[in-house]
The first five atom37 places (N, CA, C, CB, O) and aatype in JSON, in Angstrom:
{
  "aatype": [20, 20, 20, 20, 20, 20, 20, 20, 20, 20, 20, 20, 20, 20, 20, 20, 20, 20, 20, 20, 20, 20, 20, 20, 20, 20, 20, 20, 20, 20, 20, 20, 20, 20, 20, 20, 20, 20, 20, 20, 20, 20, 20, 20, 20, 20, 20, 20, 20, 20, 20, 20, 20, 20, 20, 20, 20, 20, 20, 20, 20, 20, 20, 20, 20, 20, 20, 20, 20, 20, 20, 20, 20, 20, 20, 20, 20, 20, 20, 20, 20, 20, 20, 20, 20, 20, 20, 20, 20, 20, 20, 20, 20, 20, 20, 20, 20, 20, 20, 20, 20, 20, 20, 20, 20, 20, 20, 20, 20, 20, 20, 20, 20, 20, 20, 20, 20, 20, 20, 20, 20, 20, 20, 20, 20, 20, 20, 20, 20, 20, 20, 20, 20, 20],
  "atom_mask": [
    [1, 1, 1, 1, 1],
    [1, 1, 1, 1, 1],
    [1, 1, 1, 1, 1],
    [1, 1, 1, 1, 1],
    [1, 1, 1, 1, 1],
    [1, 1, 1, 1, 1],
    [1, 1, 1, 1, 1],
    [1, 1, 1, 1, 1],
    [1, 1, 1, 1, 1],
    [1, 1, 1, 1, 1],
    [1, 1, 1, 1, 1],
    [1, 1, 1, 1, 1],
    [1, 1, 1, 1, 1],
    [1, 1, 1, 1, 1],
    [1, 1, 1, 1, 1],
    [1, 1, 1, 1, 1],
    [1, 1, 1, 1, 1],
    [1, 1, 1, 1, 1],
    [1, 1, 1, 1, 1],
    [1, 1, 1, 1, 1],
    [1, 1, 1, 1, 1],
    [1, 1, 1, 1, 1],
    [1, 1, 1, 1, 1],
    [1, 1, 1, 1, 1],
    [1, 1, 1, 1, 1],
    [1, 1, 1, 1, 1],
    [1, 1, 1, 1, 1],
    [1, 1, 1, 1, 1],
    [1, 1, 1, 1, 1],
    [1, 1, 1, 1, 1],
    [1, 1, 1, 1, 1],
    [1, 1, 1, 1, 1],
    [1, 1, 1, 1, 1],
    [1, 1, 1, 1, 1],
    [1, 1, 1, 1, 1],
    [1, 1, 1, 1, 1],
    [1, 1, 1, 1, 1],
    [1, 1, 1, 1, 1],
    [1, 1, 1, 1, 1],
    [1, 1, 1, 1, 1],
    [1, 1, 1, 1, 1],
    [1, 1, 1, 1, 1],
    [1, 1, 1, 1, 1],
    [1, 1, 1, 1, 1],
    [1, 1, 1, 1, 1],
    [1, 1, 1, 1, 1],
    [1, 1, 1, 1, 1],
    [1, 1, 1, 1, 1],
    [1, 1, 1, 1, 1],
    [1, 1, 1, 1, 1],
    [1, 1, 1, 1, 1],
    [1, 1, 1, 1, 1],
    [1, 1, 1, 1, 1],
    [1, 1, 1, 1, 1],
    [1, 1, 1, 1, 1],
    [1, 1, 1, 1, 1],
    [1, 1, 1, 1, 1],
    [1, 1, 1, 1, 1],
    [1, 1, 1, 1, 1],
    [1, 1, 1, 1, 1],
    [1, 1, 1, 1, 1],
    [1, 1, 1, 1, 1],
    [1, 1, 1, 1, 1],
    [1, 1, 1, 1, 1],
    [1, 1, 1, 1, 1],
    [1, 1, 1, 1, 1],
    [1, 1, 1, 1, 1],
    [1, 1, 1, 1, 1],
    [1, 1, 1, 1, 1],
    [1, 1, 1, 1, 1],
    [1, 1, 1, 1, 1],
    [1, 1, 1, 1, 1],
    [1, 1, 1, 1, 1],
    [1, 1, 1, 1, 1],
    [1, 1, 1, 1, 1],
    [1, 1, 1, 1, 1],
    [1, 1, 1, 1, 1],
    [1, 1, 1, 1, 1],
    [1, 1, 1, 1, 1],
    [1, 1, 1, 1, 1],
    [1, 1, 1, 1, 1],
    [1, 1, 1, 1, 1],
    [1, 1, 1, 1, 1],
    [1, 1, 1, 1, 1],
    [1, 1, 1, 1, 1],
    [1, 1, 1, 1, 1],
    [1, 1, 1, 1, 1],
    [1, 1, 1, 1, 1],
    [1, 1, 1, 1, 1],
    [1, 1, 1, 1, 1],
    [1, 1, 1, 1, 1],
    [1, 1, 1, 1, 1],
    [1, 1, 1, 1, 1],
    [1, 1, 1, 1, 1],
    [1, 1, 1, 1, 1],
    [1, 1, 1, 1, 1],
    [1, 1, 1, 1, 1],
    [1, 1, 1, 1, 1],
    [1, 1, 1, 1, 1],
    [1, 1, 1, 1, 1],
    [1, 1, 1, 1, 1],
    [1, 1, 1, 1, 1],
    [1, 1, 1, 1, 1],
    [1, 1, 1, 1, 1],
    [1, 1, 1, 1, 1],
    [1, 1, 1, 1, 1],
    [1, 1, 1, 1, 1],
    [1, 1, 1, 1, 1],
    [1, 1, 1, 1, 1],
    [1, 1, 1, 1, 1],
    [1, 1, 1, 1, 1],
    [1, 1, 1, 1, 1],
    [1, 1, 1, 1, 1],
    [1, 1, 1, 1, 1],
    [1, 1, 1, 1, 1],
    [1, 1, 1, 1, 1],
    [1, 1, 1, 1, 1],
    [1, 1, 1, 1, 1],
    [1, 1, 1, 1, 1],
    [1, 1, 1, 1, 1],
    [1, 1, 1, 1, 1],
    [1, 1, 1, 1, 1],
    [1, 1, 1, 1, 1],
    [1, 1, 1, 1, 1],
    [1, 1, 1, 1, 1],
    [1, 1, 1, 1, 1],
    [1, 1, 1, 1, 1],
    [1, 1, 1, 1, 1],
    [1, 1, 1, 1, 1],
    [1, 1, 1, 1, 1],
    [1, 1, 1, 1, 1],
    [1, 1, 1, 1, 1],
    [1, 1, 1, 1, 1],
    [1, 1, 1, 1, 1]
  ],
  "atom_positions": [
    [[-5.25, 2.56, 16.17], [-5.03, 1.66, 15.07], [-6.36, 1.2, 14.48], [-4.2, 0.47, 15.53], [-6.45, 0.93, 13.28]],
    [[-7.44, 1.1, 15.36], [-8.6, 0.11, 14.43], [-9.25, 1.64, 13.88], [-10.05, -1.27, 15.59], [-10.12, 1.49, 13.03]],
    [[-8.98, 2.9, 14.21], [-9.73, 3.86, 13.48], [-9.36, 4.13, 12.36], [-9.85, 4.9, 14.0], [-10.05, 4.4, 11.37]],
    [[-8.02, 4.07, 12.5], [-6.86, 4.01, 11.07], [-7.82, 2.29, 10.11], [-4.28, 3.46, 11.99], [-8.44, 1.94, 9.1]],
    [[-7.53, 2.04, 10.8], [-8.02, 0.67, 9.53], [-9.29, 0.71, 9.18], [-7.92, -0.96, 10.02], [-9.56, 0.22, 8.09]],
    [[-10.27, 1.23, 9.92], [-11.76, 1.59, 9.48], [-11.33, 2.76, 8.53], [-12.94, 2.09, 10.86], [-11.6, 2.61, 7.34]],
    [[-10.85, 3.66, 8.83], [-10.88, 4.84, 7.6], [-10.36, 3.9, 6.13], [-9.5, 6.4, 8.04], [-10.9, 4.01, 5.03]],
    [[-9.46, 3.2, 6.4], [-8.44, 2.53, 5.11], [-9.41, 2.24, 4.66], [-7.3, 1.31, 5.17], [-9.87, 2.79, 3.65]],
    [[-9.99, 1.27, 5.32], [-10.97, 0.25, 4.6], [-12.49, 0.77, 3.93], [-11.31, -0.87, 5.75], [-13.14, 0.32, 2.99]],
    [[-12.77, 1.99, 4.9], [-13.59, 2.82, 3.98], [-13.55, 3.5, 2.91], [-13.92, 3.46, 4.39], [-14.49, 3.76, 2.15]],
    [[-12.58, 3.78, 2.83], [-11.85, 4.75, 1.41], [-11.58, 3.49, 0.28], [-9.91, 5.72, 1.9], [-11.96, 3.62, -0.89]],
    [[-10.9, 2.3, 0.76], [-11.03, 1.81, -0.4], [-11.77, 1.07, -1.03], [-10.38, 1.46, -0.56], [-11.64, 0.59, -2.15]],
    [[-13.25, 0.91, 0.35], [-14.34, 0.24, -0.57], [-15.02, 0.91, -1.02], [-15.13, -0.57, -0.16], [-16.02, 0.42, -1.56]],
    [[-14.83, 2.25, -1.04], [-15.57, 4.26, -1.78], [-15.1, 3.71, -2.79], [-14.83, 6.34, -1.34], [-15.87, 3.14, -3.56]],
    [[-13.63, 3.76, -3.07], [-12.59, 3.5, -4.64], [-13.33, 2.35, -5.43], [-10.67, 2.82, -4.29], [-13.73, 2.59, -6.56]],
    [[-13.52, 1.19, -4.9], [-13.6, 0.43, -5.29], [-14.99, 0.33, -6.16], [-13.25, -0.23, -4.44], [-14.9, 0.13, -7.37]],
    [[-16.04, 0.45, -5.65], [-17.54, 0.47, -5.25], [-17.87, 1.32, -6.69], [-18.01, 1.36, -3.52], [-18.61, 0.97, -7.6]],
    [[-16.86, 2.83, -6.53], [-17.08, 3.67, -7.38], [-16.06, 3.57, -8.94], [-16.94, 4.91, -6.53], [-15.9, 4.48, -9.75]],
    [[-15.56, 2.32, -8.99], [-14.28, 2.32, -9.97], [-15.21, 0.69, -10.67], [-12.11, 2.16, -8.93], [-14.86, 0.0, -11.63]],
    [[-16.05, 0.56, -10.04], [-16.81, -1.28, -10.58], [-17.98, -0.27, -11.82], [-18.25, -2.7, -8.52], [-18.44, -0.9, -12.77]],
    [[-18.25, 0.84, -11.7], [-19.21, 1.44, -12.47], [-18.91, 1.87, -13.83], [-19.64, 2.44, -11.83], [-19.59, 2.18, -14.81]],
    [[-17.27, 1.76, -13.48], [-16.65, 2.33, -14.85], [-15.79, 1.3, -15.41], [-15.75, 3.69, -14.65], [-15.81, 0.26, -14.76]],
    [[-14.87, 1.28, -16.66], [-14.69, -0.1, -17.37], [-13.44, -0.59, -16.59], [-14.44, -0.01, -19.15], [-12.82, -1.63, -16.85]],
    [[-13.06, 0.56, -15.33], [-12.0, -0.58, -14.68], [-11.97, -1.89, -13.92], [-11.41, -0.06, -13.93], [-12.41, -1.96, -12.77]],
    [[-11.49, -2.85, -14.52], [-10.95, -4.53, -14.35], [-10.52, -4.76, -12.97], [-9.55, -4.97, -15.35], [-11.11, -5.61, -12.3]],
    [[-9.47, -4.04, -12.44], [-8.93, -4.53, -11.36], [-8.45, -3.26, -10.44], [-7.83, -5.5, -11.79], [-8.26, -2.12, -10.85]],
    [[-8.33, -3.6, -9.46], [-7.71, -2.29, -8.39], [-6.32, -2.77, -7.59], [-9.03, -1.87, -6.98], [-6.18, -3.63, -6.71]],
    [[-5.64, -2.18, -8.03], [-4.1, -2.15, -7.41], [-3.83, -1.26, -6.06], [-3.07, -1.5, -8.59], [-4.16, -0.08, -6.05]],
    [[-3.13, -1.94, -4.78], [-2.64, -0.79, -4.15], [-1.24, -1.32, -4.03], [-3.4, -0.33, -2.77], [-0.79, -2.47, -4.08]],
    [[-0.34, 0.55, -3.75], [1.12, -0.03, -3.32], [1.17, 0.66, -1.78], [2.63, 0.56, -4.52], [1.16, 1.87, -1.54]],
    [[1.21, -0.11, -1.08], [1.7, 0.29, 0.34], [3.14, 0.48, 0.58], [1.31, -0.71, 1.29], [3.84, -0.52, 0.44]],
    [[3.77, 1.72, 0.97], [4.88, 1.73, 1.37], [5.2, 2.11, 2.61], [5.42, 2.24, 0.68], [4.73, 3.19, 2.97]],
    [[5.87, 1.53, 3.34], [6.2, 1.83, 4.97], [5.1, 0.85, 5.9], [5.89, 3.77, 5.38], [4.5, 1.33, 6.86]],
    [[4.88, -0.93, 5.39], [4.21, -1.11, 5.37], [4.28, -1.63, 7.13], [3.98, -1.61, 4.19], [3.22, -1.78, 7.74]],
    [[5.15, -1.79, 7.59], [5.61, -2.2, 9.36], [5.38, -3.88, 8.96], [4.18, -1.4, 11.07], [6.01, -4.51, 8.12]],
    [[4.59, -4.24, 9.58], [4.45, -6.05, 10.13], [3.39, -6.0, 9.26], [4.05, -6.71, 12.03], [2.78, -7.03, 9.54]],
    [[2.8, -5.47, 8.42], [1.33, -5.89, 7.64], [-0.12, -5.74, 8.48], [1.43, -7.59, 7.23], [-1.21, -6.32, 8.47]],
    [[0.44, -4.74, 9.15], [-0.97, -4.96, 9.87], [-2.45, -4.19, 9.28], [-0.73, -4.39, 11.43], [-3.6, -4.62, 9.32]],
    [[-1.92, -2.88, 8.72], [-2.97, -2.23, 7.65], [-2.95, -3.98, 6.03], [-1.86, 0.09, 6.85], [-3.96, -4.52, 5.58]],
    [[-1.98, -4.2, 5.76], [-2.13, -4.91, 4.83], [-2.77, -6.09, 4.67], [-1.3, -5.01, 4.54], [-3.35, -6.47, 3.65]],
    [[-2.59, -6.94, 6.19], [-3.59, -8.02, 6.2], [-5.53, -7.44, 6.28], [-3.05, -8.98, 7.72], [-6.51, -8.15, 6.06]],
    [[-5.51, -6.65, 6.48], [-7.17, -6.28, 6.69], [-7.16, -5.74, 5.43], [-7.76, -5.14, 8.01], [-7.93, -6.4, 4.73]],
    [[-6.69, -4.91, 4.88], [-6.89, -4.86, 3.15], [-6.98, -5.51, 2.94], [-6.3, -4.54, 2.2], [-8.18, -5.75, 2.94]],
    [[-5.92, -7.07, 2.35], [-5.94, -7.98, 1.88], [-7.39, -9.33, 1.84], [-4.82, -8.15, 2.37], [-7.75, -10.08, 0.92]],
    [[-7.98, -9.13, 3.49], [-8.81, -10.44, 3.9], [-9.99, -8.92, 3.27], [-8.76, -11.41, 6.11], [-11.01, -9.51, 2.92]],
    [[-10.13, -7.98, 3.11], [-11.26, -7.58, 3.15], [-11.56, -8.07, 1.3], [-11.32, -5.87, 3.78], [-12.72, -8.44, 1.09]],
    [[-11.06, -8.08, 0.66], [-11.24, -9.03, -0.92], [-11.73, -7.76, -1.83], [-12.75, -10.62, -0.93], [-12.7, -7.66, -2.58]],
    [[-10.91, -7.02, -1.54], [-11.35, -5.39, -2.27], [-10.76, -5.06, -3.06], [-11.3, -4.2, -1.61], [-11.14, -4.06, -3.66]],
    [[-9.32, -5.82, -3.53], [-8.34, -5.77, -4.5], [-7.98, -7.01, -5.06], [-7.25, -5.19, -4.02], [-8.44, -8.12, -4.76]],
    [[-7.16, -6.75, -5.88], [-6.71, -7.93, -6.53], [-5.25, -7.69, -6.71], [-7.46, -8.22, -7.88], [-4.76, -8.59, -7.39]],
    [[-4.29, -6.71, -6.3], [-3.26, -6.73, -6.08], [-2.53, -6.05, -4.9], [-2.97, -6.5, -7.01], [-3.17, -5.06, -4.52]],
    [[-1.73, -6.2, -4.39], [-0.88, -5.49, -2.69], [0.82, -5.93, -2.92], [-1.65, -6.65, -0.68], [1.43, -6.99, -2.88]],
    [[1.11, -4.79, -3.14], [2.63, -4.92, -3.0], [3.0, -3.67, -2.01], [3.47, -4.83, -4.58], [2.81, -2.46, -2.09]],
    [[3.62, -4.53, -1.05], [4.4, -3.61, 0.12], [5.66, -3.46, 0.1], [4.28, -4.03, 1.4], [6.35, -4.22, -0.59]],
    [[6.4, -2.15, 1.08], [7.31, -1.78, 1.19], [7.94, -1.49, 2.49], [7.23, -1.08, 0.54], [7.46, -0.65, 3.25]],
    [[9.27, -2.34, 2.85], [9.27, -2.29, 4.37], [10.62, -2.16, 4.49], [8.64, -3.52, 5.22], [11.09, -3.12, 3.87]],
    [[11.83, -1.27, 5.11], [13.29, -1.17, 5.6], [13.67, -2.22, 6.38], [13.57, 0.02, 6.37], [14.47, -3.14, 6.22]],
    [[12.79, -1.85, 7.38], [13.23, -2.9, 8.76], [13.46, -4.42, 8.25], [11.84, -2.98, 10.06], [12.47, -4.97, 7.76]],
    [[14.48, -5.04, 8.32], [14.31, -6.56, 8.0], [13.18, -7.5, 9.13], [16.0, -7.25, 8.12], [12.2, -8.2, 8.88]],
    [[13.75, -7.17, 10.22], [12.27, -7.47, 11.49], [10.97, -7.58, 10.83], [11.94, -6.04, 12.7], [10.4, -8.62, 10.5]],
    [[10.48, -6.06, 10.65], [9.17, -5.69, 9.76], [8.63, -6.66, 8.9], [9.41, -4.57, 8.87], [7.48, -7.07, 8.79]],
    [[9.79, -6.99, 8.22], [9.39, -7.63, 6.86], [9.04, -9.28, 6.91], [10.7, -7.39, 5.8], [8.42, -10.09, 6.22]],
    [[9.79, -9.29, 8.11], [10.07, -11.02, 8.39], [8.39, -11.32, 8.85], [11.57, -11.49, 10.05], [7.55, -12.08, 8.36]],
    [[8.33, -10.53, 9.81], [6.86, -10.28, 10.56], [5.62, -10.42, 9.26], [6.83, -8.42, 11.4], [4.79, -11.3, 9.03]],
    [[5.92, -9.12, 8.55], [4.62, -9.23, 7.51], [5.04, -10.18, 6.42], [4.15, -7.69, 6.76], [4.23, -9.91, 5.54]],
    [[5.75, -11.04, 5.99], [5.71, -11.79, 5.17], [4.71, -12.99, 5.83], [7.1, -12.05, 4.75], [3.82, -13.57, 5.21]],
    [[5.17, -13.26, 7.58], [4.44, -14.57, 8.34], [2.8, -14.35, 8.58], [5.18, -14.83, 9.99], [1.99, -15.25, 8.79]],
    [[2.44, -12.51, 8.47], [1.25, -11.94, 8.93], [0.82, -12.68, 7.55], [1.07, -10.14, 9.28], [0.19, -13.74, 7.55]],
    [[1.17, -12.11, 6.56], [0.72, -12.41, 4.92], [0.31, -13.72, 4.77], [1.89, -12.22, 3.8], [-0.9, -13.81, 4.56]],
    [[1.16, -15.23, 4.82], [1.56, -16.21, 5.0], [-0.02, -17.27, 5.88], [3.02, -15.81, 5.78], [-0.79, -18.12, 5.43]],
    [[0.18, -16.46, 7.55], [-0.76, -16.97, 8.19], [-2.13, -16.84, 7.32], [-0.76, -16.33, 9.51], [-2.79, -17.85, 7.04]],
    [[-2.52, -15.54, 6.91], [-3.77, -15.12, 6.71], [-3.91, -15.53, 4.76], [-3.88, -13.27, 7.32], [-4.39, -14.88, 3.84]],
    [[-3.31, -16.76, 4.82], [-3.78, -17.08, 3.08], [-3.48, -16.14, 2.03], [-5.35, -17.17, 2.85], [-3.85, -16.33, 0.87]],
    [[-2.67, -14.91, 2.47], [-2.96, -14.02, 1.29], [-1.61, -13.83, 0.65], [-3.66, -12.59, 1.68], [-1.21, -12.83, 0.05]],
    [[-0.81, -15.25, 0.94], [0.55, -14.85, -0.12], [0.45, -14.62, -2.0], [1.67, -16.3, 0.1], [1.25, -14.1, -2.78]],
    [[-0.84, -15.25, -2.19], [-0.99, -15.18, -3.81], [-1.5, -13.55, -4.18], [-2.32, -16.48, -4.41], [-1.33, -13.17, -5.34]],
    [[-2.03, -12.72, -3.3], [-2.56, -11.26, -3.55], [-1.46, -10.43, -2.63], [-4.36, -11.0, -3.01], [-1.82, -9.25, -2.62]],
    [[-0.6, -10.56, -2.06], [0.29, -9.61, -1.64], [1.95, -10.19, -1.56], [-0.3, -9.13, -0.23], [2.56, -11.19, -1.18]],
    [[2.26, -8.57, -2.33], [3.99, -9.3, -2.52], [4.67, -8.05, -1.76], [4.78, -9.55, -4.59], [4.53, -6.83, -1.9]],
    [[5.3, -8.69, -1.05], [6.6, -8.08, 0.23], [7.62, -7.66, 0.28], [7.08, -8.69, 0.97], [8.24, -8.32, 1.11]],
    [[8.27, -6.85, -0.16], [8.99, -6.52, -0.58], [10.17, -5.69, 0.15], [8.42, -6.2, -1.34], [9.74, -4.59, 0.53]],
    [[11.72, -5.95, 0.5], [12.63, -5.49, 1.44], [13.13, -4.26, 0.98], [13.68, -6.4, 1.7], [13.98, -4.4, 0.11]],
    [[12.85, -2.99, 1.31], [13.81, -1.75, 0.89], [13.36, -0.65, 1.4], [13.96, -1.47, -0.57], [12.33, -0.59, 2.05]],
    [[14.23, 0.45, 1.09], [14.52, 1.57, 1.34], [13.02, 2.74, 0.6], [16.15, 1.66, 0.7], [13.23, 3.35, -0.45]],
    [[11.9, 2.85, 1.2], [11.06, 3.63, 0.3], [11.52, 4.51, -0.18], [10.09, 4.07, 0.69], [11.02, 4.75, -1.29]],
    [[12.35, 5.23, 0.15], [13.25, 6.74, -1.0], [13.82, 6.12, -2.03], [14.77, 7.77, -0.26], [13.73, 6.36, -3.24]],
    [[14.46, 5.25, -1.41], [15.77, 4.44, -3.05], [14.52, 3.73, -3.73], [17.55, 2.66, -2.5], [14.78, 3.35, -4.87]],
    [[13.69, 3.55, -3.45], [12.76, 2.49, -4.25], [11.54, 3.27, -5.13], [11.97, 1.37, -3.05], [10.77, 3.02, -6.06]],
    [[11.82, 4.16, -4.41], [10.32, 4.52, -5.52], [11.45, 5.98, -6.43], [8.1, 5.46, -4.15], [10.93, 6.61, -7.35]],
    [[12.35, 6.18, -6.16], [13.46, 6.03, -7.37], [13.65, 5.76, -8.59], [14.07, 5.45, -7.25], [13.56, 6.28, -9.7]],
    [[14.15, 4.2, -7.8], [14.24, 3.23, -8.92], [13.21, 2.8, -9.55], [14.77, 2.2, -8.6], [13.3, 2.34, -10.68]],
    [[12.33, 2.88, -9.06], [10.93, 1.82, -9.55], [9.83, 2.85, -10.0], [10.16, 0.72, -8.06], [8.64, 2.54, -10.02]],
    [[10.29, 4.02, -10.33], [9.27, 5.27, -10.54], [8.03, 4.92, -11.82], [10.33, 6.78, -11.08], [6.83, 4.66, -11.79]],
    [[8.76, 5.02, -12.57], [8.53, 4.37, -14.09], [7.13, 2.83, -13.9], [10.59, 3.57, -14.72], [5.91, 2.8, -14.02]],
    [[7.84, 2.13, -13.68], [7.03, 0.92, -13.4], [5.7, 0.77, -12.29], [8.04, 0.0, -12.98], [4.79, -0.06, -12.37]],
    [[5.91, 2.03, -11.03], [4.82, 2.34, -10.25], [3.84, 3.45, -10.91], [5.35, 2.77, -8.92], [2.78, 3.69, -10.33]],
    [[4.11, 4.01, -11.87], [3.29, 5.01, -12.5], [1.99, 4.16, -12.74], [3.98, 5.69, -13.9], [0.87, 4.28, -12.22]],
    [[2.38, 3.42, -13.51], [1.06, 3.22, -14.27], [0.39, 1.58, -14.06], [1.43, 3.53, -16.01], [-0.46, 1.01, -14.75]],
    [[1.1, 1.08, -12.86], [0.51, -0.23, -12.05], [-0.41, -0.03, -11.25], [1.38, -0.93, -11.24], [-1.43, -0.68, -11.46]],
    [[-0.4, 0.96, -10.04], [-0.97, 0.98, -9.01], [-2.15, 2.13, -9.2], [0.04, 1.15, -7.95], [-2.02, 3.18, -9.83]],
    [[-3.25, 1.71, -8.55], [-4.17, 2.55, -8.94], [-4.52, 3.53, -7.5], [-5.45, 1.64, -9.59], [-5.34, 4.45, -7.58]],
    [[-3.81, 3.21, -6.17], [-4.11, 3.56, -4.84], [-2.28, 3.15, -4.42], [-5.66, 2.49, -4.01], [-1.6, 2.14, -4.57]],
    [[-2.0, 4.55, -3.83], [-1.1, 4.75, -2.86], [-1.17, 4.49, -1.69], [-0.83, 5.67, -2.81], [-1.98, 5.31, -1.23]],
    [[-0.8, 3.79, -0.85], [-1.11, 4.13, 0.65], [0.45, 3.97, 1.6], [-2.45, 2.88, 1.27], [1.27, 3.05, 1.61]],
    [[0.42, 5.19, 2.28], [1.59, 5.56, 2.98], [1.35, 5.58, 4.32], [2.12, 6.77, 2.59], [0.34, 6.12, 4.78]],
    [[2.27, 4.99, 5.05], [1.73, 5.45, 6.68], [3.61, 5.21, 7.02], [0.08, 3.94, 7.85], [4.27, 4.17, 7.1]],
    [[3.97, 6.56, 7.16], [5.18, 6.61, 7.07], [5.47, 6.72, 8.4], [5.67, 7.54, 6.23], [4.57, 6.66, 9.24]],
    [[6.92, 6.92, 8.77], [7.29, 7.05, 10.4], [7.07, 8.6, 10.52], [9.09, 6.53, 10.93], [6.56, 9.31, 9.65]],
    [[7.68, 9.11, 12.14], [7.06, 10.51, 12.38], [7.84, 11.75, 11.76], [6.96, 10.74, 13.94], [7.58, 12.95, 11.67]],
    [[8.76, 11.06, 11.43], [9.6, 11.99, 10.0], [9.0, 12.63, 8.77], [10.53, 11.06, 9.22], [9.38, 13.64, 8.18]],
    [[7.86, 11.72, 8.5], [7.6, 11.97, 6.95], [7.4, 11.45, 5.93], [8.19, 12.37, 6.52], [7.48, 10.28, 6.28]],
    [[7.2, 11.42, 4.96], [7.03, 11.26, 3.94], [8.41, 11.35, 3.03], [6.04, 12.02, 3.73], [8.42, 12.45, 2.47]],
    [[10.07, 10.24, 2.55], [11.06, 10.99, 1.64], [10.57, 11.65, 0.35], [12.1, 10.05, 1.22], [9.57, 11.41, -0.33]],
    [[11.56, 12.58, 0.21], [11.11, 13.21, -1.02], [10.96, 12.46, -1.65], [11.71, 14.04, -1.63], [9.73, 12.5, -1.74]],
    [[11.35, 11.44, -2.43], [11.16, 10.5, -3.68], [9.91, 10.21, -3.66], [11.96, 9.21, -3.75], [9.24, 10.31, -4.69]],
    [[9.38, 9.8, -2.51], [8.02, 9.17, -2.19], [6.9, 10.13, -2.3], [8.0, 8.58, -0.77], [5.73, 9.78, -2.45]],
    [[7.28, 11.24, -2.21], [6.05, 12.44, -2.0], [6.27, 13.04, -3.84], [6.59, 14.1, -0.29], [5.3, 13.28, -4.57]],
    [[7.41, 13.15, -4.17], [7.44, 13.32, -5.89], [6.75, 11.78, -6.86], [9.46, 13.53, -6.38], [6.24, 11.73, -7.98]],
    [[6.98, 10.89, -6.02], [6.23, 9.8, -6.56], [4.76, 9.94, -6.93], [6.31, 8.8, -5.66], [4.16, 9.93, -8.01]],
    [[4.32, 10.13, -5.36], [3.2, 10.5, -4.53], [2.47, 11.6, -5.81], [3.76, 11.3, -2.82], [1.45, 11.14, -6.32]],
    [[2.82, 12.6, -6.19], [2.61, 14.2, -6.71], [2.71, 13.7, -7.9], [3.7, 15.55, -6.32], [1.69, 14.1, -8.46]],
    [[3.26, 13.13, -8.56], [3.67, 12.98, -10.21], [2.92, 12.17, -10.79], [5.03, 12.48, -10.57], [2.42, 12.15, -11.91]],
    [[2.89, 11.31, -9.69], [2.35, 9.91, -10.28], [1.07, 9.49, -10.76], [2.48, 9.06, -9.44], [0.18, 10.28, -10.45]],
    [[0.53, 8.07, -11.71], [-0.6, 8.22, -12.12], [-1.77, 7.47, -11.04], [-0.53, 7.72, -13.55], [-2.91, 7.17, -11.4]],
    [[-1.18, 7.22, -9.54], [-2.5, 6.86, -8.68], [-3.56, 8.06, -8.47], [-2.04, 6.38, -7.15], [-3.53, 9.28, -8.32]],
    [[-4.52, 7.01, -8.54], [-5.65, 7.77, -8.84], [-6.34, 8.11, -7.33], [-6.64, 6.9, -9.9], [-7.32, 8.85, -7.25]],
    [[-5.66, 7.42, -6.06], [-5.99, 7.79, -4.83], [-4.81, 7.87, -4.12], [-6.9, 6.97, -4.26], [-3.83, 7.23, -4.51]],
    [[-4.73, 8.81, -2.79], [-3.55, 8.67, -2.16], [-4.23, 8.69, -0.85], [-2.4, 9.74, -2.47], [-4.99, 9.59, -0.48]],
    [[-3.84, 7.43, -0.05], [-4.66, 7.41, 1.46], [-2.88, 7.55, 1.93], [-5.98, 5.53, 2.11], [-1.87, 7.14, 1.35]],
    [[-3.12, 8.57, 3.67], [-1.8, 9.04, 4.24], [-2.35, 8.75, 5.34], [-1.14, 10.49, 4.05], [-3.53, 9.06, 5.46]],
    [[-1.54, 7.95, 6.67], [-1.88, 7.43, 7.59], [-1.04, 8.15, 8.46], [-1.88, 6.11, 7.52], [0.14, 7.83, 8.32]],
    [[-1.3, 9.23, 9.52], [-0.27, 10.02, 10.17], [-0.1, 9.86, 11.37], [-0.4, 11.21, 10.07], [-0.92, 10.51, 12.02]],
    [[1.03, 8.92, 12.35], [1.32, 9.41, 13.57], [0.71, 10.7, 14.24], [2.54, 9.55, 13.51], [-0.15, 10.7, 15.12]],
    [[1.08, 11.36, 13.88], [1.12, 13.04, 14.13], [-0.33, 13.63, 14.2], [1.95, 13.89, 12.8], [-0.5, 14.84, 14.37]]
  ]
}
């Protein structure tokens, strides 16, 4: 886990570092499959973005990373969100195109759903970090 969060956190202060040179304003990530927030609170405290919206099934999960979020001050930069990542990035295809500027997935040992990987492939993020069990 802390090698996983050193890579995260390296890649998105590369993104970041290298996205302050050019006329982009702000850096978005959408995390989906986000568990208890534990990649999301160290994004969040590291002050490298200015937006975090997660994605979590488990109601457990969610209860957890809303209190992880909560404890660590960062309810005003990250929003939590309860659902299904296949049905959601679905529904929400359109509106995730052109918000988020960084993907980040760390899915269970299943995979990646199709919706999420056509999301993933289609879509206009300009980074895709994949966090693999496997």
């Amino acid at each position: 886990m802390k090698d996983a969060l050193s890579w995260i956190l390296d890649r998105i202060s590369y993104i970041v570092n290298n996205r302050r040179d050019t006329i982009m304003e702000r850096t978005s990530l959408l995390e989906m499959y986000c568990g208890c927030g534990a990649h999301t609170v160290a994004v969040g405290k590291s002050g490298l973005l200015e937006e975090i919206v997660v994605i979590e099934l488990d109601y457990r999960l969610i209860e957890a990373c809303e209190q992880n979020v909560k404890l660590n001050g960062l309810s005003d930069l990250v929003h939590v969100i309860q659902g299904d990542a296949e049905k959601w990035a679905k529904r929400s295809y359109k509106w995730i195109e052109s918000k988020f500027d960084i993907l980040l997935v760390d899915p269970p040992r299943a995979g990646l759903d199709e919706s999420v990987c056509k999301m993933a492939k289609n879509g206009t993020f300009d980074h895709l970090l994949y966090i693999s069990c496997g």
